[in-house]
PyMOL CGO cylinders between C-alpha atoms (Angstrom):
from pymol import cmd
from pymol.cgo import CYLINDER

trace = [
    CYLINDER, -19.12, 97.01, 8.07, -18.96, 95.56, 4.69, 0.3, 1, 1, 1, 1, 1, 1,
    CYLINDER, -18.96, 95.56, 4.69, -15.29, 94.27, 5.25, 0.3, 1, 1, 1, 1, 1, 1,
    CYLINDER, -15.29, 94.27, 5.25, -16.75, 92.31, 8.39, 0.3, 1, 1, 1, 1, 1, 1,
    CYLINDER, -16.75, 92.31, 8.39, -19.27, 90.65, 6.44, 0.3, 1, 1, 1, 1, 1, 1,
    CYLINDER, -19.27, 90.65, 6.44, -16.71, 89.22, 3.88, 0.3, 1, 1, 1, 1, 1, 1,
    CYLINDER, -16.71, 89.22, 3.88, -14.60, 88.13, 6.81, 0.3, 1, 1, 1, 1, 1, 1,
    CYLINDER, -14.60, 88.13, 6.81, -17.80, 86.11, 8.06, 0.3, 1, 1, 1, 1, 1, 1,
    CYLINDER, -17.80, 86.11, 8.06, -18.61, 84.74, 4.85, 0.3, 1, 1, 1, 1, 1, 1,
    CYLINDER, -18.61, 84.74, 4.85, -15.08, 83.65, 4.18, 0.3, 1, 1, 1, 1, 1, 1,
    CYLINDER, -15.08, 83.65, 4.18, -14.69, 82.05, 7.63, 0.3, 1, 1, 1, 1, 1, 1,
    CYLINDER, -14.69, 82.05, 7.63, -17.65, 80.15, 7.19, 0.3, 1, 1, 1, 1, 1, 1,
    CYLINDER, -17.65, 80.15, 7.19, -17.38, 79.20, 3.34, 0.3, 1, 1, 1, 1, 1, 1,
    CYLINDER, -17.38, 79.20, 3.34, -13.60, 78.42, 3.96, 0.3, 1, 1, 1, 1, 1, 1,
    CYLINDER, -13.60, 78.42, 3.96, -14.27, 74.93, 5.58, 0.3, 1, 1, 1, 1, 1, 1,
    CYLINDER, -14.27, 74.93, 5.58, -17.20, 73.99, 3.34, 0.3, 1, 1, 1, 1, 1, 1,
    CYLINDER, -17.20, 73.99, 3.34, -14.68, 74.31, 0.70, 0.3, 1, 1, 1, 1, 1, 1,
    CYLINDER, -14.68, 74.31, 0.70, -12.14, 72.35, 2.50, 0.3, 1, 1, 1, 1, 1, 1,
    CYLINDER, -12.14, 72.35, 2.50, -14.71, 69.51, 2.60, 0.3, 1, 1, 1, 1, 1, 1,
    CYLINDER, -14.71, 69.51, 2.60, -15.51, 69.25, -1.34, 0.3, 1, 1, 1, 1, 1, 1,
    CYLINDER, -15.51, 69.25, -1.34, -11.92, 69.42, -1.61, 0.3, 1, 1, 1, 1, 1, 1,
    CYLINDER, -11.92, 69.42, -1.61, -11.28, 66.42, 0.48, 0.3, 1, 1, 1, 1, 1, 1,
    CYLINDER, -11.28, 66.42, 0.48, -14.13, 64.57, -0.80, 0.3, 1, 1, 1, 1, 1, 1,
    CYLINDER, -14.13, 64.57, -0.80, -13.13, 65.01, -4.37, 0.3, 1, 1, 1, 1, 1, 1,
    CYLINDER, -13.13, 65.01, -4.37, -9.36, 63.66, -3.27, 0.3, 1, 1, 1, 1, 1, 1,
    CYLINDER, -9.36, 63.66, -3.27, -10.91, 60.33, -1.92, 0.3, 1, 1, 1, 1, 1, 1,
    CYLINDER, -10.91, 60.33, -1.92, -12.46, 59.52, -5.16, 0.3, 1, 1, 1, 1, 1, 1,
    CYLINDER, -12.46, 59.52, -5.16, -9.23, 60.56, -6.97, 0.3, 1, 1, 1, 1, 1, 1,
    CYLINDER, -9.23, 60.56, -6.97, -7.94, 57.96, -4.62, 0.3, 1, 1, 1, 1, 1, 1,
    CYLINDER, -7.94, 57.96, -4.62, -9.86, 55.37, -6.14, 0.3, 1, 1, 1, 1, 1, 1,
    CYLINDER, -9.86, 55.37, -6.14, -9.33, 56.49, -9.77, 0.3, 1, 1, 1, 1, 1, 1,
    CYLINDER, -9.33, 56.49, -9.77, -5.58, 56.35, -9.37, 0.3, 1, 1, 1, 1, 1, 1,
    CYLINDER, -5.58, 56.35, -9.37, -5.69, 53.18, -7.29, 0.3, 1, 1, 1, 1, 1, 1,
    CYLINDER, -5.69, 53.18, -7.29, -7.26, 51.80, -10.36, 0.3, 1, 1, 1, 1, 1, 1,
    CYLINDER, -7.26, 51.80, -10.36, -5.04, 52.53, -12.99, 0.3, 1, 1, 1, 1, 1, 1,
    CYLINDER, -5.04, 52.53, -12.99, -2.33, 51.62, -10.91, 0.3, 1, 1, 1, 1, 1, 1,
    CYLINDER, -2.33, 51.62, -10.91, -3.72, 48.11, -10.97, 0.3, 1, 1, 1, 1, 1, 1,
    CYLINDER, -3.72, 48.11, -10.97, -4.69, 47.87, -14.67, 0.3, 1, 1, 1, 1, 1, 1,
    CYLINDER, -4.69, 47.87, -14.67, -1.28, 49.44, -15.96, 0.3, 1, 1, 1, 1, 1, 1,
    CYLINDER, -1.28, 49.44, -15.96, 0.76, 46.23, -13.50, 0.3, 1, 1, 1, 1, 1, 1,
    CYLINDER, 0.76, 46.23, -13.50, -1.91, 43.49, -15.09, 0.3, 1, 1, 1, 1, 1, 1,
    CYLINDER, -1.91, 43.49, -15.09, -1.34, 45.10, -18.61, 0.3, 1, 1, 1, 1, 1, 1,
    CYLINDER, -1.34, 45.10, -18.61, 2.82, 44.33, -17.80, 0.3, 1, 1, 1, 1, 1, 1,
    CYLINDER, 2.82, 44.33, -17.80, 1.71, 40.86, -16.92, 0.3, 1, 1, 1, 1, 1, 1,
    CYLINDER, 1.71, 40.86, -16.92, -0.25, 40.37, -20.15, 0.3, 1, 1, 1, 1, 1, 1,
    CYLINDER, -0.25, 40.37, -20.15, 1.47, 36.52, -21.33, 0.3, 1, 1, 1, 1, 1, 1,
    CYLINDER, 1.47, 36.52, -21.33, 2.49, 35.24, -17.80, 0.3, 1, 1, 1, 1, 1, 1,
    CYLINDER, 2.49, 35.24, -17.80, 0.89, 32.21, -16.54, 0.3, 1, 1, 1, 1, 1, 1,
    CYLINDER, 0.89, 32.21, -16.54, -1.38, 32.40, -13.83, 0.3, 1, 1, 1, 1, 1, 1,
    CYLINDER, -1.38, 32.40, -13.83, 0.61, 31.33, -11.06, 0.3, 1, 1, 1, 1, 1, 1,
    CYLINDER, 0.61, 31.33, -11.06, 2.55, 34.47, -11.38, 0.3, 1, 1, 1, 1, 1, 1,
    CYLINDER, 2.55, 34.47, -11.38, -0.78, 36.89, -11.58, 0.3, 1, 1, 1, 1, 1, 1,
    CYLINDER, -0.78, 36.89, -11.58, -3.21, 35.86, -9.07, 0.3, 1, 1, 1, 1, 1, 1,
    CYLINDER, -3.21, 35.86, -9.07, -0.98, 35.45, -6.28, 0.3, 1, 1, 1, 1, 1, 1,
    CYLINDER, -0.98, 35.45, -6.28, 0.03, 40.16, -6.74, 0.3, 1, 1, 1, 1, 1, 1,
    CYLINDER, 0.03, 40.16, -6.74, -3.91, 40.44, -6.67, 0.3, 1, 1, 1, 1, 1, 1,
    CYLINDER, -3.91, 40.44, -6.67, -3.98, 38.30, -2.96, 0.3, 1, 1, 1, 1, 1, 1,
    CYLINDER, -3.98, 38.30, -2.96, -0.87, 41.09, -1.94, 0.3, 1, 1, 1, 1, 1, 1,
    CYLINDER, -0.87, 41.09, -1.94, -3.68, 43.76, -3.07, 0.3, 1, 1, 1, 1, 1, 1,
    CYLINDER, -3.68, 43.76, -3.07, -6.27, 42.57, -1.09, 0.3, 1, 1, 1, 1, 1, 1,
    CYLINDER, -6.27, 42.57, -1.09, -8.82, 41.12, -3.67, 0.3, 1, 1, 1, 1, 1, 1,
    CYLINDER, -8.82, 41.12, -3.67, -11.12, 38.64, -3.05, 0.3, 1, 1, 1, 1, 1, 1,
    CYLINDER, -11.12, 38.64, -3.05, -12.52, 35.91, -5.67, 0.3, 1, 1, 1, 1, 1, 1,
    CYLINDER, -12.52, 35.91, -5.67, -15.81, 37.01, -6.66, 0.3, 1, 1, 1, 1, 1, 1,
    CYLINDER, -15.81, 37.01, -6.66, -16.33, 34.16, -9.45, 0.3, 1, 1, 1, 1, 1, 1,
    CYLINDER, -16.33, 34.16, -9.45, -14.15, 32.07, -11.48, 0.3, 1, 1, 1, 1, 1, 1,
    CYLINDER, -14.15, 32.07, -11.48, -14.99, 29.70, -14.55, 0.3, 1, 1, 1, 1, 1, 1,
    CYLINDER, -14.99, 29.70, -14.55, -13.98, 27.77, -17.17, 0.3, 1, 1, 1, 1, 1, 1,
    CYLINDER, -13.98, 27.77, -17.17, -14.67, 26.51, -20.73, 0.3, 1, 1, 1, 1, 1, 1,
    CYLINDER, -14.67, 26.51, -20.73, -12.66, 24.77, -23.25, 0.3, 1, 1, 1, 1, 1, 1,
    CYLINDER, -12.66, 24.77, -23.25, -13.16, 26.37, -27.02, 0.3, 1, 1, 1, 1, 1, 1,
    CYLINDER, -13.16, 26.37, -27.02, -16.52, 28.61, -25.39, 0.3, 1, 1, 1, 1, 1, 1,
    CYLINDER, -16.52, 28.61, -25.39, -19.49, 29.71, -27.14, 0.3, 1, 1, 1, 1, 1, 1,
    CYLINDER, -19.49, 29.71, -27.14, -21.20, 32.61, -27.36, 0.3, 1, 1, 1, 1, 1, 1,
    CYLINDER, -21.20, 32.61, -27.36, -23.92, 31.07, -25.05, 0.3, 1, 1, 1, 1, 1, 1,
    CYLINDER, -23.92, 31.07, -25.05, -21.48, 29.95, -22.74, 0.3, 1, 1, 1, 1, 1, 1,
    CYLINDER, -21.48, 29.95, -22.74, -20.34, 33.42, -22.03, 0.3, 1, 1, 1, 1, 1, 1,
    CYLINDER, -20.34, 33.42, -22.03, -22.92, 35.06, -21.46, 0.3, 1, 1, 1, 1, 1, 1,
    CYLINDER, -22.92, 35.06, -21.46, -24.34, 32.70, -19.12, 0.3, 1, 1, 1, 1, 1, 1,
    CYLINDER, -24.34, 32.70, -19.12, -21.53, 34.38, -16.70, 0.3, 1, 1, 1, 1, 1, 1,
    CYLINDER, -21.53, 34.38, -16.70, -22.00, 37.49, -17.64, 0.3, 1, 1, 1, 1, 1, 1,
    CYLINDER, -22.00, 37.49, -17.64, -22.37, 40.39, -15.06, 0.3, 1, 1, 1, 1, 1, 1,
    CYLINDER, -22.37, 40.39, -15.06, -24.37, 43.26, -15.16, 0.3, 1, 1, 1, 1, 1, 1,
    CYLINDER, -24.37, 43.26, -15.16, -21.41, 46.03, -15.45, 0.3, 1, 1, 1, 1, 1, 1,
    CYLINDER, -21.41, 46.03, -15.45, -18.51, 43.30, -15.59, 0.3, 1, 1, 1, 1, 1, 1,
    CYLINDER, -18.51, 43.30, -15.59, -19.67, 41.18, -18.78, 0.3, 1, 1, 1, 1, 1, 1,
    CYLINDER, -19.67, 41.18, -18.78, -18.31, 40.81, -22.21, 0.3, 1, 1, 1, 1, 1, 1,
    CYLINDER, -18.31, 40.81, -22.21, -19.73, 42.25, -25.48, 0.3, 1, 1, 1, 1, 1, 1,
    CYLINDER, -19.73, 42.25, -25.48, -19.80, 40.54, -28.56, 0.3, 1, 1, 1, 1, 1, 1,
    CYLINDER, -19.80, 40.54, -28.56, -16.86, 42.44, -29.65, 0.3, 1, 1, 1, 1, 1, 1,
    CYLINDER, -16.86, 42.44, -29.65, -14.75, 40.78, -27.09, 0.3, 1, 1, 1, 1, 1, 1,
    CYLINDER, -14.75, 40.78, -27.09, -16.37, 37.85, -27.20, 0.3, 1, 1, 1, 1, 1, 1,
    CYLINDER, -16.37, 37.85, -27.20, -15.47, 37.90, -31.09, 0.3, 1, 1, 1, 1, 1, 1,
    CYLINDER, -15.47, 37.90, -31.09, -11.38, 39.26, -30.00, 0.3, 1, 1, 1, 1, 1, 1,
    CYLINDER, -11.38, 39.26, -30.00, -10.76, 36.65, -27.46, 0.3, 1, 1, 1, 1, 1, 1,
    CYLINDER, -10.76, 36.65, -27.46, -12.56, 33.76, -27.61, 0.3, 1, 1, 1, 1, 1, 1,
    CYLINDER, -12.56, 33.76, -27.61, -13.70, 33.03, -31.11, 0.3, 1, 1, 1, 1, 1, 1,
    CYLINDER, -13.70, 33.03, -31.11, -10.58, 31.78, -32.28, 0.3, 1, 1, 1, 1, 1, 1,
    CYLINDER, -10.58, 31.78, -32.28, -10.74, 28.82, -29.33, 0.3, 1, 1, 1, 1, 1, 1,
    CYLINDER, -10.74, 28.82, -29.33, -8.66, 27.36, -26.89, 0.3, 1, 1, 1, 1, 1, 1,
    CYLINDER, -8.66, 27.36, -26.89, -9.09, 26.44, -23.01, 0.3, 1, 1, 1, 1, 1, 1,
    CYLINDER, -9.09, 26.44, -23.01, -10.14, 29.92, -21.46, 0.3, 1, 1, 1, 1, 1, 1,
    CYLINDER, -10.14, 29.92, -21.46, -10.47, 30.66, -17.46, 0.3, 1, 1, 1, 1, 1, 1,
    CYLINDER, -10.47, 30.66, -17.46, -12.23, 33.76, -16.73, 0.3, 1, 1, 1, 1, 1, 1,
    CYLINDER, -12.23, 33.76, -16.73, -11.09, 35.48, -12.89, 0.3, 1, 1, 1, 1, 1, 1,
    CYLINDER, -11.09, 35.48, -12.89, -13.95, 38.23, -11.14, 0.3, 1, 1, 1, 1, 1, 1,
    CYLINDER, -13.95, 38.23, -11.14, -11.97, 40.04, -7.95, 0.3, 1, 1, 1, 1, 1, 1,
    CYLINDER, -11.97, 40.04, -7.95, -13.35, 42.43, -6.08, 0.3, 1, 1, 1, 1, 1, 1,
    CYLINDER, -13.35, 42.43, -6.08, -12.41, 44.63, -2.77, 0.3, 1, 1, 1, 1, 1, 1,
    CYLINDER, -12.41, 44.63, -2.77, -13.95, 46.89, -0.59, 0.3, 1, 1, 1, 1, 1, 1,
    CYLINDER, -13.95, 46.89, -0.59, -13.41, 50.41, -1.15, 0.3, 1, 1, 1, 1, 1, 1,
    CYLINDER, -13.41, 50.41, -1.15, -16.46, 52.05, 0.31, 0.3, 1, 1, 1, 1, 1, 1,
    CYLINDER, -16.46, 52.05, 0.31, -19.62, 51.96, 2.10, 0.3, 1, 1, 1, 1, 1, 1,
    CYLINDER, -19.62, 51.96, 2.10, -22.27, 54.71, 1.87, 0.3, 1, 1, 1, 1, 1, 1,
    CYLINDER, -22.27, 54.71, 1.87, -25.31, 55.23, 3.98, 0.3, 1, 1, 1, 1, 1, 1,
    CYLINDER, -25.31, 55.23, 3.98, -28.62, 56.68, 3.24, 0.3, 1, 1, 1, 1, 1, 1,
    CYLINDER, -28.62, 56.68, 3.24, -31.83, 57.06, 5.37, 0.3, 1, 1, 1, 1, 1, 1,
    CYLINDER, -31.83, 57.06, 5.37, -35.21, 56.97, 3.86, 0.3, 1, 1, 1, 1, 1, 1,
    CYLINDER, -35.21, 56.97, 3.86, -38.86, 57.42, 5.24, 0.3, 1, 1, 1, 1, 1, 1,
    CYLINDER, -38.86, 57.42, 5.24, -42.25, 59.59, 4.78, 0.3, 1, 1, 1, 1, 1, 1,
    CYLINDER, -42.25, 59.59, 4.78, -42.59, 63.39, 6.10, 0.3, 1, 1, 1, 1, 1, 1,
    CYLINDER, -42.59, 63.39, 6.10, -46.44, 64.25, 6.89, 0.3, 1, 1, 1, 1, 1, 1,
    CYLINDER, -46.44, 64.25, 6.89, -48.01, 67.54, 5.78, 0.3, 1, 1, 1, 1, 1, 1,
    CYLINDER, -48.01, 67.54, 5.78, -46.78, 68.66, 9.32, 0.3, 1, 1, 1, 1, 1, 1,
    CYLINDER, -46.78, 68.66, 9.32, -43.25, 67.82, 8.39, 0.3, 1, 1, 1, 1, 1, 1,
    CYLINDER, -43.25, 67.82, 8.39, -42.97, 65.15, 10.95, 0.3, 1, 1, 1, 1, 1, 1,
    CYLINDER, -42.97, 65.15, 10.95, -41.99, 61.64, 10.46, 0.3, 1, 1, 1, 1, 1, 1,
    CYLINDER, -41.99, 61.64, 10.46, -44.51, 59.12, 10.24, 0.3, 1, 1, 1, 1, 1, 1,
    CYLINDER, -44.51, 59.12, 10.24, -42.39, 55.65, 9.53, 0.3, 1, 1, 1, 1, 1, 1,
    CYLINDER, -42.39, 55.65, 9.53, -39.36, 54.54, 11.15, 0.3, 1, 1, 1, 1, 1, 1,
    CYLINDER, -39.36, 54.54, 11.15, -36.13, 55.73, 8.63, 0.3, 1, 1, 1, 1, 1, 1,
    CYLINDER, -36.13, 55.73, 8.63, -34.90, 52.82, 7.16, 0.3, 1, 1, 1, 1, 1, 1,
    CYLINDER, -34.90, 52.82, 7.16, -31.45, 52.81, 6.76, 0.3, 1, 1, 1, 1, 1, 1,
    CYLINDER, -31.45, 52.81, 6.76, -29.75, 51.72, 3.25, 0.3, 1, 1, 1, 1, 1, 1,
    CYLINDER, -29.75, 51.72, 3.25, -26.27, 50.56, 3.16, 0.3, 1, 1, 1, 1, 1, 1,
    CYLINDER, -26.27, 50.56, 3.16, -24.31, 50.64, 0.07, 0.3, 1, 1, 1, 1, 1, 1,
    CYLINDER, -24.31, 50.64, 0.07, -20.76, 48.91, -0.76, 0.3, 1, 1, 1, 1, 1, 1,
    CYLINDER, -20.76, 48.91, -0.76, -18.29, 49.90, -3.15, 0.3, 1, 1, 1, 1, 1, 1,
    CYLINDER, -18.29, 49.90, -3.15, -15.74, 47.71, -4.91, 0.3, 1, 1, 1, 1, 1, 1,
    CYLINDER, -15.74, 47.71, -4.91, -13.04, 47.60, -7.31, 0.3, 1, 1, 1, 1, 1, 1,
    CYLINDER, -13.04, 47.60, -7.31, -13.43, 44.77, -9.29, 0.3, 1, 1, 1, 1, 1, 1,
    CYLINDER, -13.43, 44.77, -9.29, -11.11, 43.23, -11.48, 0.3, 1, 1, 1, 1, 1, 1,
    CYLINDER, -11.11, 43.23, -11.48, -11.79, 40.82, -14.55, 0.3, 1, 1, 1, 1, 1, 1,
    CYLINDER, -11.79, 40.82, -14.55, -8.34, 38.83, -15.96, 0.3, 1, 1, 1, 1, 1, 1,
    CYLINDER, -8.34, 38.83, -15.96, -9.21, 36.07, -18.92, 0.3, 1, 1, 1, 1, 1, 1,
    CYLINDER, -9.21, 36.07, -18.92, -6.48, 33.72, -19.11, 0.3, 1, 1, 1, 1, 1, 1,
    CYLINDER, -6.48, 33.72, -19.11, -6.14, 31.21, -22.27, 0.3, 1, 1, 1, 1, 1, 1,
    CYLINDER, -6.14, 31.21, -22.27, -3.95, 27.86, -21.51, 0.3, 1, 1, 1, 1, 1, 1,
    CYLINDER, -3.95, 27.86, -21.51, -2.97, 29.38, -18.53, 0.3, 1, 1, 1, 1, 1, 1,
    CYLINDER, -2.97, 29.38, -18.53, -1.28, 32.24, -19.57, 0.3, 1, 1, 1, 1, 1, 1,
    CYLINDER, -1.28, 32.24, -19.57, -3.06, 35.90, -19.50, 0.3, 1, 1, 1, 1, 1, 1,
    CYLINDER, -3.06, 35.90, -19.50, -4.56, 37.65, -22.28, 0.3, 1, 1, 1, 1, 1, 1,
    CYLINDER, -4.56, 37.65, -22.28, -6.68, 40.61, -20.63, 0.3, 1, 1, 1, 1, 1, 1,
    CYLINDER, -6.68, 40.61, -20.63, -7.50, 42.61, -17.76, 0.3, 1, 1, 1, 1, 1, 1,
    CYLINDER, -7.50, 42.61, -17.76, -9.89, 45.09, -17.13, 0.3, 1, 1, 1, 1, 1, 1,
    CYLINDER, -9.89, 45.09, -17.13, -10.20, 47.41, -14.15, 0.3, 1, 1, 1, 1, 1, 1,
    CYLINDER, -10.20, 47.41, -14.15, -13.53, 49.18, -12.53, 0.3, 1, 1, 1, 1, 1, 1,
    CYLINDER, -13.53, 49.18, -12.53, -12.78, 51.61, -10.24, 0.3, 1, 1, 1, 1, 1, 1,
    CYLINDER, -12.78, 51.61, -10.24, -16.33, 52.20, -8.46, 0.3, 1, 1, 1, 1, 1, 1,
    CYLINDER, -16.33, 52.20, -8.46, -18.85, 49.57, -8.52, 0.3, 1, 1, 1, 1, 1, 1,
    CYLINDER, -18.85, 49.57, -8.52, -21.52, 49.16, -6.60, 0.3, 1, 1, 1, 1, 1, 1,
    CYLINDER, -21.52, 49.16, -6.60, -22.88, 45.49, -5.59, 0.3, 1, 1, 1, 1, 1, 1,
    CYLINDER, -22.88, 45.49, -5.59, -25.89, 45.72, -8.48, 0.3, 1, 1, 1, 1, 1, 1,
    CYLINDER, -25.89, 45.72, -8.48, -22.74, 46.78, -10.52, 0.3, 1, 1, 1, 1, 1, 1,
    CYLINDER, -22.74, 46.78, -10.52, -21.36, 43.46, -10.60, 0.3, 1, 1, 1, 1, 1, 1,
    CYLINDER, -21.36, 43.46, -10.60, -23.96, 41.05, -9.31, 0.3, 1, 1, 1, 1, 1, 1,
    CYLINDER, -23.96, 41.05, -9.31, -26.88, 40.82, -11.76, 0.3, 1, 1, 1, 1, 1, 1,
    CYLINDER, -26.88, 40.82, -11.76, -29.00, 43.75, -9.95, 0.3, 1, 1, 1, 1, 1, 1,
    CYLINDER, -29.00, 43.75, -9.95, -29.10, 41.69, -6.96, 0.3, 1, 1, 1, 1, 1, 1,
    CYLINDER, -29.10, 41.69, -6.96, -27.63, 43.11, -3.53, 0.3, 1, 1, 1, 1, 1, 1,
    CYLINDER, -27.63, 43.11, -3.53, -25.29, 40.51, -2.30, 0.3, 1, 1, 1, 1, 1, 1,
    CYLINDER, -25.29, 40.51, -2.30, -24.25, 40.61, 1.64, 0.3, 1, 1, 1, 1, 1, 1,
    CYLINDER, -24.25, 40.61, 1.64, -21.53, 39.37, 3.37, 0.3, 1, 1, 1, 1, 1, 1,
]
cmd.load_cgo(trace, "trace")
C-alpha cells in the first residue's frame, strides 16, 4: 500500500515539477538573450553609429528615446534620466565630464506580458467587485551613448517592466 502512495505522489508531483522547470528556462531565456546583446555592443564599442543602430533594427528594438547635447551638464542629464535606465554621477563623471557632442539611444522590445486579477472577497468568500484585470509588459531595454558619432557604452537590462524605464508611469501602446 505504501509503494502505491509514492507512485501517486510521484505521478502527480512529476508535472508540477516539469512546470517550474520550464518556467525557470524562459527567464534563462531572457538572461542569455541579454548578454548576448551586451557582449555584440561591447565588440562595437568605437564604431560610428551607422554601423550600430541599424544590428539593433535586425533584433527587433524599438526607439524608446533619443537625445542630444553638445559638452552636457550634469543638469542636462538628468533631465533624461529614467527611473531604472538613468546615469549616476559616476558615469556622468566617466563619460561626459570631459565634453564633446554626446547622443544618448533608449531601445526597448517586448519580451513579456503578465496578467493579474484583483478584487474584494466578502466575509462569505464571495466576490463583491468586478476583478479588474492588470496587464503588465516586459522589455529589454538597451541604452548606447555615442560621442561624435562613434560609440562609447552600452548597457543591457534584461527584465524591465514599463515603471522600470518610464518614470513610474505606465506607458501603453
Amino acid at each position: 500500500m505504501n509503494n502505491k502512495r509514492r507512485i501517486v505522489y510521484w505521478i502527480v508531483l512529476a508535472p508540477v515539477i516539469a512546470a517550474f522547470c520550464m518556467a525557470g528556462a524562459a527567464s534563462d531565456k531572457n538572461a542569455d538573450n541579454a548578454k548576448l546583446y551586451q557582449k555584440s555592443l561591447e565588440t562595437m564599442v568605437g564604431q560610428s553609429s551607422g554601423y550600430v543602430l541599424p544590428q539593433l533594427e535586425k533584433w527587433e528594438f524599438r526607439t524608446l528615446e533619443s537625445y542630444g547635447a553638445e559638452n552636457p551638464t550634469w543638469k542636462d542629464i538628468s533631465k533624461h534620466n529614467r527611473a531604472k535606465v538613468k546615469f549616476s554621477k559616476d558615469d556622468y563623471n566617466q563619460l561626459f565630464a570631459q565634453g564633446g557632442n554626446f547622443k544618448v539611444l533608449v531601445y526597448n522590445k517586448l519580451i513579456g506580458t503578465d496578467t493579474s486579477h484583483i478584487g474584494e472577497i466578502d466575509g462569505s468568500g464571495r466576490g463583491i467587485m468586478k476583478d479588474a484585470n492588470i496587464n503588465l509588459q516586459q522589455y529589454t531595454v538597451i541604452r548606447l551613448v555615442f560621442k561624435d558619432d562613434k560609440l562609447i557604452q552600452c548597457r543591457v537590462w534584461p527584465k524591465l517592466d514599463q515603471s522600470g524605464f518610464s518614470g513610474g508611469t505606465w506607458l501603453r501602446r
